[in-house]
N, C-alpha and C positions, 0 to 999 in steps of 0.2 A: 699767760692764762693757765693757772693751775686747774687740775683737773679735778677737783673737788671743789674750786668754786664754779665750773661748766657743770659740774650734777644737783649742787643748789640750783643756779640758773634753773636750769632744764626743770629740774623740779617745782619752782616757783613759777614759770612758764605755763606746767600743767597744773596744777593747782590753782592758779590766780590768786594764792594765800603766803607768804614769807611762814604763817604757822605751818601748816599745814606742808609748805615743803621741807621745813625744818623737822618735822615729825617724819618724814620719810626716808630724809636720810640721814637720821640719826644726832639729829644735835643742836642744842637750843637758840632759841627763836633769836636771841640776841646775835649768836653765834650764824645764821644763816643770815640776817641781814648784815651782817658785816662783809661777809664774802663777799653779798651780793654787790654791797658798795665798794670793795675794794677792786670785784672786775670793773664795774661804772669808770672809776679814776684809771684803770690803767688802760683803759678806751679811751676814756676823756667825754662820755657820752650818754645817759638812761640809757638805761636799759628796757624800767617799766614804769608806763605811766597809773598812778594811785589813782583812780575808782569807786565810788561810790558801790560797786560791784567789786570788788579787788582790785588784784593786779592785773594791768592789759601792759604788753610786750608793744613798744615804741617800735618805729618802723628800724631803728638800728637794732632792736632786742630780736623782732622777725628776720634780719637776715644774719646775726649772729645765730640764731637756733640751728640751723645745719649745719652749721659749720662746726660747733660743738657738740652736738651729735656722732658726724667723722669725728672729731678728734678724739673723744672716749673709745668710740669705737675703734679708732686705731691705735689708741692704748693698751685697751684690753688684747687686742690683737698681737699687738709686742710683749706684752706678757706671758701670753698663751704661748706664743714664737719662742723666746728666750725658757720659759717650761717645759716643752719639750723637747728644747736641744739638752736639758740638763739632767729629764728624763728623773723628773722630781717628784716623790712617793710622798704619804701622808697628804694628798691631797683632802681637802673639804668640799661636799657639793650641796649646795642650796637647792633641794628637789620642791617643786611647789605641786598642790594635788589638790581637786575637787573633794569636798568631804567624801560624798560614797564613792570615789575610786581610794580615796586613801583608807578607807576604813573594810576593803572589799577585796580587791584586785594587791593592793601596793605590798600588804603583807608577807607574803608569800614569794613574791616577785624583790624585793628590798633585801630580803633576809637571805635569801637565796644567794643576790650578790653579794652582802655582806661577808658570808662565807671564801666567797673566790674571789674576793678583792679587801682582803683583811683589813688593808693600808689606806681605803678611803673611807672620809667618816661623807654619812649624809646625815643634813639635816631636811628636815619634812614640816612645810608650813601647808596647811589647810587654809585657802581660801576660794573664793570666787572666778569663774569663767574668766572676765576682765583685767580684774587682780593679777592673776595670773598671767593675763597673753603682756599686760604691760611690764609685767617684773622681770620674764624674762626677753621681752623687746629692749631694755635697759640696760639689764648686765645682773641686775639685781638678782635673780634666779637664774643659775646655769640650766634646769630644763623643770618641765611640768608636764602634769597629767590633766587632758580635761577632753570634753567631747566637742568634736569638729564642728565649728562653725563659720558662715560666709559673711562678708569676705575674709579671705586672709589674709595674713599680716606676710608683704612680702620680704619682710626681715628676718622672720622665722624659716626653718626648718622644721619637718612634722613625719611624721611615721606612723599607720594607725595600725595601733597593737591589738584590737579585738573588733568585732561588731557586737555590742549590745543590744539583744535582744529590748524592745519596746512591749509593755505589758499594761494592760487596765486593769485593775486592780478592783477588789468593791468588798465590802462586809462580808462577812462569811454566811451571814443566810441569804445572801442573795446566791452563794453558791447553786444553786439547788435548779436555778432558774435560767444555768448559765443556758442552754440549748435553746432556750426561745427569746433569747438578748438580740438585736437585733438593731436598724439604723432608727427606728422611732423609737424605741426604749433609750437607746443614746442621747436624742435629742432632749427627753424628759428628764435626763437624769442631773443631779448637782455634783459640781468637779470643785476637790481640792487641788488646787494648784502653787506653784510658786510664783513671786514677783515678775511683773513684766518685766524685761529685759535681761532672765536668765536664760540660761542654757535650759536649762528643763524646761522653761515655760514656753519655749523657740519652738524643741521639741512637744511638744502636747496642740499648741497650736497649726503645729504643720501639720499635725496627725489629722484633726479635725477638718482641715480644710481640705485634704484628702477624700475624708471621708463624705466630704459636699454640706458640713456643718461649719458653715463661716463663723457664727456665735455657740455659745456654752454659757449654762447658769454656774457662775463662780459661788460654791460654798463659803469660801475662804481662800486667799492666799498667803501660805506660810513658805516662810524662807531656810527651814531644812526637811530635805526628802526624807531622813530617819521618822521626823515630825510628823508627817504628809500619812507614811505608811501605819502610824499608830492611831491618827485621826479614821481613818479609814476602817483600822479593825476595830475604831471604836463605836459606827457604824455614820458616820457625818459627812460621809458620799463617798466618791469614787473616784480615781487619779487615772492616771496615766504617768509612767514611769519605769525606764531602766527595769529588768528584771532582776539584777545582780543585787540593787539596792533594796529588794523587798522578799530577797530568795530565802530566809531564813523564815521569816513571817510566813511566807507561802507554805514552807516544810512543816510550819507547828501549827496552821490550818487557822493562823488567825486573819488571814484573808482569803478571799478567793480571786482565782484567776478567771474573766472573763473573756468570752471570744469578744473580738474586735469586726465589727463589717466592713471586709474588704482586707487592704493590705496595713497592716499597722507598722512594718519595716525598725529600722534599727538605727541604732543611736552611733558612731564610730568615735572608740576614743583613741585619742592619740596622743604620743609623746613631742611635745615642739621643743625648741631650743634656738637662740640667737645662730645663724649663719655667722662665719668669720673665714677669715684665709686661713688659718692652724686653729685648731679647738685645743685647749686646756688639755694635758695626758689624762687626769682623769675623767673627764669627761668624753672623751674620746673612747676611755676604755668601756662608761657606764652606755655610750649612745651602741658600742657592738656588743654588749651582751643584752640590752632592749632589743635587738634586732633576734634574740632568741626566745623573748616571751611571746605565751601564745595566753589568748584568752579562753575561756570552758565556757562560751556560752556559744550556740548557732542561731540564726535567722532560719527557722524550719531544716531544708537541709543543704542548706549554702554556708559556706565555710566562711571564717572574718579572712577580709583580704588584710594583708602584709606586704608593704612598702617596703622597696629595697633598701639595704642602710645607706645613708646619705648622711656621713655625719660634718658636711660642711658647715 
C-alpha cells in the first residue's frame, strides 16, 4: 500500500468526490481514480460504493481508514525521525493563517524569524478556521494560526500566543453616543456578521448570548472581516470583531469603538500543529521560537496567557 495512494483514499473518503480529492492532493482526476483502483486490487476489495450522493466508504473502505491514517502518520513520523538524526537545513514549512492574523500579527512575528533562522523557507496560505484545523490534522500544513475553538482536535498540538481583545464596532457618528449605548440599544441595533460556521461568527454569537441577547438583526453576512470593517465605516450597522482586525480603522476614526454591556471578553489565538513522536528539525526550531512571541493587545488589564512549549 503506497502512501500516496492511502492520501487519495483518505482524501476521497473526505470529500465523497474522486474530483475533488484529486484536487487536494494535487493531481488529475484520472490520475486519483487510478490509485484509488490500484489499492481496490491489491486488497482484492471496494473500497467505495458510487452514490447518487458521491462516494460512500464500503464497510472494508471504513476499517481501512485508520489504518491508513497510522500508516502516514507513521511515515511522516520516520521522516521527521531520519531528519533529525541528519540534522538537515534548508528546510520548507507550510505555515497556514487566518486572513486577519496573517495580514496583522504574522508580519512582524514571520520576518523576525526569517531573520534568525535564514535556512528555513516558509510558505503562508491564507485560509479558513476548518481549512486549516484539517490541513494540518493531515500532514498537509506543518503548523497554523487561528482562534481557539471547541472541541479540539486531539491530534493537534496548540499554544495560545495572545488574547484578542473582542470590540463592537459601529459608524463613526454613532461615536458620539457611545456613553448612553447600552443592552436596549444592542438589541435594536443591525449586525454585520460573517457566515454561520465561522470562527468569527462563533465568536459574536457567544458574545450575545452572554450578554442574555439569544437573537441579532443580521444586516448582512460577509465572508471577510477586512470587508465587515469597511461596511461598517460605511455606515450599514455594527460588528463585533477582534480589535487587531479593525485597529488601523479605529486610529484614522473611520469607525468607532463602542462600550459593550457587560463583559465582552477575548478571542485566544493560537498556533496548532500535528502531535508526532519527533517533529521535523525545522519545525521543531519554528514551534521554540513561537514560544517567544508575545501578542500587543490586553483584555483590560489581564495579560494573554502563554502555554508552555510542547512541541510534541
Amino acid at each position: 500500500m503506497h502512501p500516496k495512494f492511502l492520501k487519495t483514499f483518505l482524501a476521497a473518503a473526505r470529500t465523497g468526490s474522486v474530483t475533488r480529492a484529486a484536487a487536494e492532493v494535487h493531481l488529475a482526476q484520472s490520475s486519483a481514480s487510478d490509485q484509488i483502483q490500484a489499492l481496490e486490487e491489491d486488497l482484492r476489495t471496494s473500497l467505495f460504493a458510487r452514490t447518487r450522493e458521491g462516494l460512500r466508504l464500503t464497510e472494508a473502505g471504513e476499517v481501512l481508514k485508520p489504518y491508513a491514517e497510522a500508516l502516514l502518520s507513521l511515515s511522516d513520523e520516520a521522516r521527521a525521525a531520519v531528519g533529525a538524526a541528519s540534522e538537515s537545513s534548508g528546510a520548507t514549512l507550510q505555515i497556514g493563517a487566518l486572513e486577519t492574523i496573517g495580514a496583522t500579527r504574522l508580519p512582524l512575528w514571520l520576518e523576525g524569524f526569517r531573520r534568525r533562522q535564514p535556512d528555513i523557507r516558509l510558505h503562508l496560505k491564507i485560509a479558513g478556521t476548518g481549512d486549516l484545523l484539517r490541513a494540518v490534522a493531515t500532514g498537509a500544513m506543518d503548523a497554523a494560526f487561528c482562534f481557539e475553538r471547541e472541541p479540539f482536535d486531539e491530534r493537534l498540538g496548540r499554544r495560545v500566543i495572545a488574547a484578542e481583545r473582542l470590540v463592537l464596532i459601529a459608524p463613526p457618528t454613532e461615536g458620539a453616543a457611545a456613553e448612553a449605548f447600552g443592552l436596549g440599544e444592542l438589541g435594536a441595533s443591525r449586525f454585520i456578521a460573517t457566515e454561520p460556521g465561522c470562527i468569527y461568527r462563533h465568536l459574536f454569537d457567544k458574545a450575545l448570548a452572554e450578554a442574555g441577547l439569544a437573537r441579532a438583526a443580521i444586516a448582512s453576512e460577509v465572508g471577510s472581516i477586512a470587508a465587515i470593517g469597511r461596511l461598517v465605516a460605511a455606515g450599514a450597522g455594527k460588528a463585533v470583531v477582534p480589535r487587531m482586525a479593525v485597529q488601523d480603522l479605529l486610529a484614522r476614526g473611520e469607525v468607532a469603538e463602542l462600550p459593550w454591556p457587560g463583559r465582552l471578553g477575548t478571542a485566544s489565538l493560537v498556533l496548532v500543529w500535528r502531535r508526532r513522536r519527533v517533529q521535523p528539525p525545522g519545525l521543531q526550531r519554528f514551534l521554540a521560537e513561537a514560544g517567544e512571541w508575545r501578542g500587543d493587545v490586553r483584555s483590560g488589564d489581564a495579560r494573554p496567557r502563554h502555554g508552555a512549549p510542547s512541541p510534541s
